[in-house]
C-alpha positions in Angstrom: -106.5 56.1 118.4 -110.0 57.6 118.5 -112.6 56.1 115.8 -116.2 57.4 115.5 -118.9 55.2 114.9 -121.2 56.5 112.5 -124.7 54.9 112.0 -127.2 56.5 108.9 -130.6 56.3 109.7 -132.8 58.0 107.7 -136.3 58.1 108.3 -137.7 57.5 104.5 -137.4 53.9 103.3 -139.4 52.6 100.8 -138.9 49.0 100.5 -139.4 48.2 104.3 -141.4 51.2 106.1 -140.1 52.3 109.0 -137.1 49.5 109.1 -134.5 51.6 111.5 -136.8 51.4 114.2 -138.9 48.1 113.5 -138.9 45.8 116.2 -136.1 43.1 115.1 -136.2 40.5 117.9 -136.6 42.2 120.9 -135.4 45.3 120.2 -135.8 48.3 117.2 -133.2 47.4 114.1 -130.8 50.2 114.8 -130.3 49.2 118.6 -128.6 45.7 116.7 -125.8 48.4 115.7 -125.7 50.6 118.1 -125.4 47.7 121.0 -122.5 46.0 119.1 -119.9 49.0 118.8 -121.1 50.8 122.2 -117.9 50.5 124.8 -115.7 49.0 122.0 -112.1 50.2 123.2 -110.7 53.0 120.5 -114.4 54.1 120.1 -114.8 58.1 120.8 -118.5 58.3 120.3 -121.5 56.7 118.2 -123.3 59.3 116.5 -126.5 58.7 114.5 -127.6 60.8 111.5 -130.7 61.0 110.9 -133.9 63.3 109.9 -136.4 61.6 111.6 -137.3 62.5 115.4 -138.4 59.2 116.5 -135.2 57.8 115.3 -133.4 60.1 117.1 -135.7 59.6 120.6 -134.9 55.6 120.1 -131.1 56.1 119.2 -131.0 58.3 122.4 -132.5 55.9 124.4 -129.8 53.2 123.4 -126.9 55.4 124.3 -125.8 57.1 121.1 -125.0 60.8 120.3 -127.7 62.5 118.1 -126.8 66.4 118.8 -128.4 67.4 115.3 -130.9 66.9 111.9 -129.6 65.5 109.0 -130.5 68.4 106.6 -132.9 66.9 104.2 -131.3 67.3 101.3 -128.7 64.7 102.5 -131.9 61.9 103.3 -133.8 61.6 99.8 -133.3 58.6 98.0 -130.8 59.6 95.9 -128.6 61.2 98.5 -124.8 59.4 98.5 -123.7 57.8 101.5 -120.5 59.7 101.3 -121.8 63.2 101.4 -123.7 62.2 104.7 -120.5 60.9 106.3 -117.8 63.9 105.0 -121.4 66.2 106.6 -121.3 64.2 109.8 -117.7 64.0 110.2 -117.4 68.0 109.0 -120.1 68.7 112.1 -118.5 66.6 114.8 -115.1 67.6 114.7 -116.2 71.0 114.8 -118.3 70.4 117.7 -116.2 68.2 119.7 -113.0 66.4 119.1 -110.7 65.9 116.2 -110.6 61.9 115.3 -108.6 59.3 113.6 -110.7 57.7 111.5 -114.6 57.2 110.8 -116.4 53.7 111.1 -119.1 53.5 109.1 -122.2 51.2 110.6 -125.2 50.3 107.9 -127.7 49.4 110.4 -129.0 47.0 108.1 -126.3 44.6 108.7 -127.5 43.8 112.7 -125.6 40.7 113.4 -121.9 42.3 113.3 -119.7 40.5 116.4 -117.9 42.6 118.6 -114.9 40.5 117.7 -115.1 41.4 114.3 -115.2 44.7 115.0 -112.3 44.7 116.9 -110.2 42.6 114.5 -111.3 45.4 111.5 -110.5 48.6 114.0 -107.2 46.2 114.8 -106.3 46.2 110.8 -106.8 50.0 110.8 -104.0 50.5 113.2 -102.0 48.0 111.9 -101.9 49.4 108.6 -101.6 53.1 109.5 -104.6 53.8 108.7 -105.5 52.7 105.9 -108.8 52.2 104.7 -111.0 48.9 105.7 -113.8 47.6 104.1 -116.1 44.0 105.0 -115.4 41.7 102.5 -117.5 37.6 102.4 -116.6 35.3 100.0 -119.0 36.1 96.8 -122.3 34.3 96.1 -121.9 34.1 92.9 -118.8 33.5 91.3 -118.1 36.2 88.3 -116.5 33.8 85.9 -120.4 32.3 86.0 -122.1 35.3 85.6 -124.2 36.6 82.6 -125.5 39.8 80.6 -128.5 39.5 78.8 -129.1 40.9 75.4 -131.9 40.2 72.7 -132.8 36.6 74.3 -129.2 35.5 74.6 -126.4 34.9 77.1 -123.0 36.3 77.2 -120.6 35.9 79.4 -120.1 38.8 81.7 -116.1 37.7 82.2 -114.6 36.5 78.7 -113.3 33.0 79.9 -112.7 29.7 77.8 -112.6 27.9 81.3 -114.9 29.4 83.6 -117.9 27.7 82.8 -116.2 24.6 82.7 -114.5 24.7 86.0 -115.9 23.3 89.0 -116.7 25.4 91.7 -114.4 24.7 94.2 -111.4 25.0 91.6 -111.9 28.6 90.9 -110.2 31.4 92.2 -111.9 32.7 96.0 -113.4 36.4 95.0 -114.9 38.4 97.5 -118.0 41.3 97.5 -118.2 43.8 99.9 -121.1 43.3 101.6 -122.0 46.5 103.7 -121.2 45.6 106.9 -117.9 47.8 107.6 -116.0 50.6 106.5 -113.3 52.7 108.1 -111.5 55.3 106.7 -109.5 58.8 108.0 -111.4 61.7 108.0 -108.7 63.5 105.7 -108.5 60.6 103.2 -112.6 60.9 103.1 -113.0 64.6 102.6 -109.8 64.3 100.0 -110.7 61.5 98.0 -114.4 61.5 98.2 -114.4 57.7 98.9 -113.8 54.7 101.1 -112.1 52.6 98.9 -108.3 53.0 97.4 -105.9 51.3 96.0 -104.3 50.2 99.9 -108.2 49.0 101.0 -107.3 46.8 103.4 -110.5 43.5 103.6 -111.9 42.7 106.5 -112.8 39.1 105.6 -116.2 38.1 107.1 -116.9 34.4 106.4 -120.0 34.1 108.3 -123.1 35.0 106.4 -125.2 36.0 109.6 -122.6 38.5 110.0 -122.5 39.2 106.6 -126.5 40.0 106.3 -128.0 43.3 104.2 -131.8 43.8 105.1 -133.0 45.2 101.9 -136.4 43.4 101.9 -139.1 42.0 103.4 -137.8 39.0 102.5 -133.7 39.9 104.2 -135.8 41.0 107.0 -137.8 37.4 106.9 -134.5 35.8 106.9 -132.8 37.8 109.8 -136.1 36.6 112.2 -135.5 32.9 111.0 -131.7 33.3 112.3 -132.6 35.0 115.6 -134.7 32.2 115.9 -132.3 29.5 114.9 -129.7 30.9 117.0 -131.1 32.5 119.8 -129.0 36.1 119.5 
């Protein structure tokens, strides 16, 4: 089985400046990613995408593939994640090997353990592959959720029960949380997608694992648990 690691970098954020190469620790954010799939067995290559040169220089300099520019009509802020990856995918097996599936890497999500990664590239085989995505157990239950209309609250699930049950008597529900996705190359450039109906979860309990650095504030919170922890 040969999976390629895929890792977006684009060089325009807007919320954090500059966050794929900000010092996280002791080392630029997208080295976190990078470090924690590099040598992985089943791993063919990890190749960054991105439009930005000094992204490219750093990703280089932590041992991944960069062999071309994102175009930059695939790094705006509206651009879809899964037009970069069927782009990337399209380029690499035209330029070097044909592969069995594509792991997709957010570096936004540094903490990932090598275990884990290895457990969800361990479900892909095992279920012939089908797709994977990182599931954690929701933050929020849905059956306590809300819309909000004309200064009142509705339920966003209709349920008698739901705001009467305790907590830990409702069902478990799960969010994907943008840590790890894995699909074939065929079923990508066919369906447009990483999820179907055969999504297999990667359940990741930990929420250092589970992390998404959106804001100064995630990224406030990832420096507390390098801290804490000592990663």
């Amino acid at each position: 089985m040969k999976i390629l690691a895929l890792i977006p970098a684009r060089g325009g954020s807007k919320r954090i400046p500059g966050k794929n190469i900000r010092y996280l620790g002791d080392k630029p954010l997208i080295n976190w990613t990078i470090d924690s799939v590099k040598n992985l067995p089943n791993i063919a290559n990890v190749l960054v995408s991105t439009d930005n040169e000094e992204i490219s220089a750093i990703a280089k300099k932590a041992g991944a593939c960069v062999p071309w520019t994102r175009p930059k009509e695939l790094a705006t802020d509206t651009s879809k994640a899964i037009d970069v990856v069927i782009y990337e995918i399209n380029k690499y097996e035209e330029a070097f090997e044909k592969v069995d599936g594509v792991l997709f890497l957010q570096p936004t999500s540094p903490f990932r353990k090598k275990e884990t990664l290895k457990k969800g590239l361990s479900l892909y085989k095992k279920n012939n592959f089908q797709p994977v995505i990182g599931v954690s157990p929701a933050k929020t239950h849905p059956l306590w959720c809300f819309t909000v209309s004309d200064n009142s609250m509705k339920p966003f699930i209709d349920s008698k029960t739901g705001l009467s049950t305790r907590s830990q008597d409702l069902p478990s529900v799960y969010s994907v949380n943008g840590s790890f996705y894995l699909n074939h190359p065929e079923d990508l450039r066919s369906n447009r997608t990483f999820f179907s109906s055969k999504t297999i979860p990667l359940i990741m309990p930990s929420q250092t694992e589970s992390i998404d650095i959106d804001t100064e504030w995630d990224w406030w919170i990832a420096e507390q648990i390098i801290k804490d922890s000592k990663l």
